[in-house]
N, C-alpha and C positions, 0 to 999 in steps of 0.2 A: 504493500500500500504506500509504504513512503516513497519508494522510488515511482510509482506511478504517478505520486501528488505532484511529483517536482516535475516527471514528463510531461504532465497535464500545464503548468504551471508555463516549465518553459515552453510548447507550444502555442499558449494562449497570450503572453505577455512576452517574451522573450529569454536568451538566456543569465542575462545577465541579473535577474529577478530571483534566482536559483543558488547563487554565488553569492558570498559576504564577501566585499573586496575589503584590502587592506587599509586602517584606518590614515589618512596622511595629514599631519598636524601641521602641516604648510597650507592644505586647502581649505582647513578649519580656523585657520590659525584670524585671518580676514575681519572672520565675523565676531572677533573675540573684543572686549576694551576692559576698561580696567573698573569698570563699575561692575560686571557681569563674571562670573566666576566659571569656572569650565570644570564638569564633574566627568570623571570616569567612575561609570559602573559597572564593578568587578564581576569576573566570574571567576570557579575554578580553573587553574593551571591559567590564568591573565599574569600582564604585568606590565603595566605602561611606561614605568619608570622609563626601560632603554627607548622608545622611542621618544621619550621627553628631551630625555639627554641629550639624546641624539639632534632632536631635533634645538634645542638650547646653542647646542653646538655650531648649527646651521646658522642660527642668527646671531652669534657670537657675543653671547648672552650666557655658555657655561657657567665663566667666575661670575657672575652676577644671579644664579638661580639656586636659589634656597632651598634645601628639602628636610621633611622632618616627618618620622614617622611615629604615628600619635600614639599614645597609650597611658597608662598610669603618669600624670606628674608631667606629662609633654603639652598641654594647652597650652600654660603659661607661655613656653618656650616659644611657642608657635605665636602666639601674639603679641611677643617681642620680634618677630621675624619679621611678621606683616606689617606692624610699627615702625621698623627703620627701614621694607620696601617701598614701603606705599610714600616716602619722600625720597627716594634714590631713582625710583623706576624700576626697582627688581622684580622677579618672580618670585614665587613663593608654592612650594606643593608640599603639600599638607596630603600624607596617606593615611590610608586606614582608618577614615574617619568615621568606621562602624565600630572601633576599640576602645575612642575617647566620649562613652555616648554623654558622660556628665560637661562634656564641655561646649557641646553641641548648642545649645542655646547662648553660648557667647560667641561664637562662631557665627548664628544666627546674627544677631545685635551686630558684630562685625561688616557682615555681607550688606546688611541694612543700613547703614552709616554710609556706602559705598554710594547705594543709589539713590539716598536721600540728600546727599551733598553734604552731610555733619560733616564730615573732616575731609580735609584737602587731600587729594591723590592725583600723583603723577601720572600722565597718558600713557607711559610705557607700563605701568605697573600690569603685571596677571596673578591672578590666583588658579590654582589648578589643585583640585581636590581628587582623591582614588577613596571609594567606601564601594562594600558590600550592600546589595539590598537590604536598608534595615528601616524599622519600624520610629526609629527614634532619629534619623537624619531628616533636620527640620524641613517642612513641607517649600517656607517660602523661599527656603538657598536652592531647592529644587526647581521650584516651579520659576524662577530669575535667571537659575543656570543654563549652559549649553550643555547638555548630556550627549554621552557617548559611553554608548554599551560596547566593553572591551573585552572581548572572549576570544579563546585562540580558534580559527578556523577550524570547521566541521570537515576532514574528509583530509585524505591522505596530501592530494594535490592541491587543494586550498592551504594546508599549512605550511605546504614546499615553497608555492609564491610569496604567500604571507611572509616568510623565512627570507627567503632572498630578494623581497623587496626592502626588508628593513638593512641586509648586509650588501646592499647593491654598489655603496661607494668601496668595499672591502674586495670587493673580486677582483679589482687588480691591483691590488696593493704587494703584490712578490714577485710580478712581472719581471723587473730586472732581477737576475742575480744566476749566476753560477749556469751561464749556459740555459737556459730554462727548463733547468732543472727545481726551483723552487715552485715555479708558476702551476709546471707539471702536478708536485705534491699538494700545492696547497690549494688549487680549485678541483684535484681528484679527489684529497681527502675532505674539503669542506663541503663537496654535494653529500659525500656518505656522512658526514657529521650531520646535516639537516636533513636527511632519509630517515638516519639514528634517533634523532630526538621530535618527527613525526610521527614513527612509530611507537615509542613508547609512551606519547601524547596519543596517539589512536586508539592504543590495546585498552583504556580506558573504557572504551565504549560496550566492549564484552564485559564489562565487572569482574567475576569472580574467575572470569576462562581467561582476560588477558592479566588481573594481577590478583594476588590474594587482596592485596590493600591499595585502595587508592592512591594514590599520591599525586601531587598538584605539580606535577614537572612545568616551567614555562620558562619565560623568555629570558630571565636572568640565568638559568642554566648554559644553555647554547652558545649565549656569548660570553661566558666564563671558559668552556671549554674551547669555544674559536678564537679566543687569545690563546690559551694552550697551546693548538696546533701550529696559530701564525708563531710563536717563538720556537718553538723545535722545529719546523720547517728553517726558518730562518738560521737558527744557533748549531746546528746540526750537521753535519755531512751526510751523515750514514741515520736516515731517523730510528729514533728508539722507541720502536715499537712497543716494548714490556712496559717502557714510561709513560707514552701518551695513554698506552690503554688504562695501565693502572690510577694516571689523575683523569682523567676522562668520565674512567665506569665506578671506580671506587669513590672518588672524591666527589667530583663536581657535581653526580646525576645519585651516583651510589649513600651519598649526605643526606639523601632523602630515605631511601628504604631503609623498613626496619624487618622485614620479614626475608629471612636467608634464601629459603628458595627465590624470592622472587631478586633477590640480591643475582641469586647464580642465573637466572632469565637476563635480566640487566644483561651481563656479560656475554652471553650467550648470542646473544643480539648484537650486540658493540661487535663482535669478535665478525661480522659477516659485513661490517662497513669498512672496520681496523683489523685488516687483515696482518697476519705477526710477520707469513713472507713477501709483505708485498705487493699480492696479487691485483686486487683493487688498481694499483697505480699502473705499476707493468704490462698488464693483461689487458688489450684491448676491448676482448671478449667479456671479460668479467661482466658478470650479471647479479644481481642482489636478490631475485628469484627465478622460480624455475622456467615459467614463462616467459623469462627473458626482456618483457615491459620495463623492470626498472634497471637503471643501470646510473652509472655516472659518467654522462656523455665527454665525448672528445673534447679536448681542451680547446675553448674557445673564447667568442667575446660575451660579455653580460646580457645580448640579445638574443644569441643563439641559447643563452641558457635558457632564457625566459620561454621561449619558442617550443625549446624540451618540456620544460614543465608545464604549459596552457596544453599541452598535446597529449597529459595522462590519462588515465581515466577518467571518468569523474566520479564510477564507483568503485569503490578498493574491493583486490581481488585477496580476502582471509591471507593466500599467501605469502604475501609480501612480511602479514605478522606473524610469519612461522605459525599459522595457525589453520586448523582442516576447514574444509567450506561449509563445513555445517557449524559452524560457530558464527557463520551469519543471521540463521533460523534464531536461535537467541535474542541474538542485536535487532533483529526485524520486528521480533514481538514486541521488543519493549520500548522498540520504538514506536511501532504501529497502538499499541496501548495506551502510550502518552497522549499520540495524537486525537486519537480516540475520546479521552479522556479530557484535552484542552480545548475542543470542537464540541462536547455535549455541557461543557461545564460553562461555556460562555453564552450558551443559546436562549433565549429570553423566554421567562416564564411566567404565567397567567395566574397571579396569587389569589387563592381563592378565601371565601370569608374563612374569619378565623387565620388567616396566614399573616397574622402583624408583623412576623418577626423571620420572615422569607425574607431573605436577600437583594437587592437590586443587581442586574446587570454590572454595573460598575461597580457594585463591592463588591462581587465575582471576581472581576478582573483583579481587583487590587490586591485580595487575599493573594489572586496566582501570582500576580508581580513581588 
C-alpha cells in the first residue's frame, strides 16, 4: 500500500511530491530577520547543528555564532548570549529546547521583546532554536517562528543525496597530492562511508530485524568519521586499514551501541564498505551487493556523482542491508498500519448527543503532532 500511495501520488502530482529534498539554509536563510526566530523541529537520528555551521561558515559568521545546549542551569547562560548578540549582530542557537522546559517562558518574554520593539536589536542578529515536539514549547515562539521539520531522509537514496549535498564542497578537497593517489582513496572511500552510515540509518526501519536497540545515528557521526578518513588518506602512504576501521566502527558510530551483538552487526557492515585488502579502492568491479546496483562509482567530478545517486532506486532492495527480502513484509505492515491508522484518525466525525467530550478534528491533529 505504501509504495502504491507514492505511485498514485507521483502520477497524479508529480515526482518531486514523493521526495523530501534536502533542507538548504541559504534559501531559507532570505526570509529570516532578527525579530522572527527560526525553529528546527527535531526528529530521531536529526541534527542541524552541521548544517548550521556549515552554513555560518558560508556567510563568514562562524566566530560570530553562538551555540549552547540547554538543560539544567543553561537558561541563564543562554540569555546572556542573546544579550550581548542582539547588540553585536550575532547569532545565537539555542538546542534542545525541549530539556530546558522551566525556562521556556523566558524565552517566550524574550522572543516577544523582539517583535514588540522593547529593546533595540541589530538587523544582523538571528536566533535559531533545535526542540523536540513538546507540549510545553510556548505556543507564541511557535506560531512567530519559521519552522522547519528536520529528519534524516526516508529511503536508502534520499539519505545518499541528502549526505553528499551537505559534503558537496568536500569532494574535492585531496585532488592534489601524490599522483592521484589520495583523490583515488578519498572519494572511493567517502561514497562507502555514506552507503555505511545510510545503512545503518535505514536498518532502523525493520526495528527488532535490523537492531536489537534503536539508536539515533545522525549527522554529527559521518562527519566525525569523514574527518577520520580525510587525515589518514592525507597523513598516510600505505592506509591503515585496522585504524580507520577500529575509530570509525568502535568509536565514532560504535559510542552509540550498547548491545554486543549489534556492536559485532556495526562491524560487520563497516567491514563490506572498509575493506582490510583494499578491494573497495582497487577493484573496479567491486560491488556492495549482490545485485550489483550499489557500488562506488569511478572516480569523478561532484556531478557525475550526483547523477549516480538520483539514478538508484527509489525502493531499497532488503539486500543492500544484509538482510533477506522478506524482512520487507514487516517494514510494509507497519508501515501500511500507521498509514492506516493516521488517515482514519484524522477523518471528521459527527458527535452525536451526549458526545460533549468527542474530540475536534484539530485536536486530533495536534494530539498526532
Amino acid at each position: 500500500l505504501v509504495f502504491a500511495t507514492a505511485k498514485y501520488v507521483e502520477e497524479k502530482m508529480g515526482r518531486s511530491f514523493t521526495e523530501s529534498p534536502p533542507i538548504q539554509l541559504s534559501e531559507i536563510y532570505p526570509d529570516t530577520d532578527y525579530q522572527t526566530p527560526v525553529i528546527f523541529v527535531l526528529s530521531s537520528g536529526s541534527d542541524p547543528t552541521g548544517s548550521l555551521i556549515k552554513f555560518a561558515e558560508e556567510m563568514n559568521y562562524l566566530s560570530r555564532l553562538q551555540s549552547i545546549s540547554l538543560g539544567q542551569g543553561q537558561g541563564p547562560v543562554a540569555e546572556k548570549y542573546i544579550s550581548m548578540a542582539i547588540k553585536k549582530g550575532d547569532w545565537v542557537c539555542c538546542m534542545n529546547c525541549h530539556l530546558a522546559i522551566s525556562w521556556m517562558p523566558a524565552l517566550d518574554k524574550i522572543v516577544d521583546e523582539f517583535s514588540t520593539g522593547a529593546v533595540t536589536v541589530d538587523e544582523h542578529f538571528r536566533l535559531w532554536l533545535t526542540s523536540m515536539p513538546s507540549a510545553q514549547f510556548p505556543v507564541a515562539v511557535l506560531q512567530n517562528g519559521i519552522k522547519l521539520t528536520y529528519e534524516p531522509p526516508k529511503g536508502l537514496r534520499a539519505n545518499l543525496i541528502g549526505t553528499f549535498t551537505m559534503l558537496a564542497e568536500e569532494w574535492d578537497c585531496c585532488d592534489a597530492g601524490r599522483d592521484g593517489r589520495d583523490q583515488l582513496y578519498w572519494k572511493k572511500l567517502l561514497v562507502g562511508l555514506a552507503f555505511f552510515h545510510a545503512v545503518v540509518q535505514e536498518r532502523r526501519k525493520y526495528r527488532a530485524l535490523g537492531w536489537n536497540i534503536l539508536y539515533e545515528f545522525n549527522t554529527s557521526d559521518i562527519l566525525c568519521a569523514k574527518d577520520v578518513l580525510k587525515m589518514f588518506t592525507k597523513n598516510f602512504e600505505d592506509m591503515p586499514w585496522d585504524a580507520l576501521t577500529y575509530v570509525s566502527g568502535h568509536v565514532n558510530y560504535g559510542g552509540r551501541v550498547t548491545d554486543d551483538n549489534d556492536r559485532k552487526s556495526l562491524m560487520c557492515i563497516l567491514a563490506r564498505y572498509y575493506t582490510s585488502d583494499g578491494r573497495v579502492v582497487d577493484d573496479a568491479d567491486y560491488k556492495f551487493s549482490e545485485s550489483g546496483t550499489y557500488f562506488s562509482p569511478p572516480v569523478g567530478s561532484y556531478d557525475d556523482l550526483m547523477t549516480y545517486l538520483r539514478n538508484l532506486p527509489t525502493i531499497d532492495n532488503p539486500e543492500v542491508f544484509g538482510m533477506h527480502a522478506n524482512a520487507n513484509i514487516a517494514f510494509q505492515l507497519n508501515e501500511t498500519r500507521t498509514l492506516y491508522e493516521t488517515v482514519l484518525g484524522i477523518q471528521p466525525r459527527v458527535a452525536g448527543a451526549g458526545s460533549a467530550d468527542a474530540k475536534t478534528p484539530e485536536e486530533i491533529v495536534d494530539d498526532i503532532a
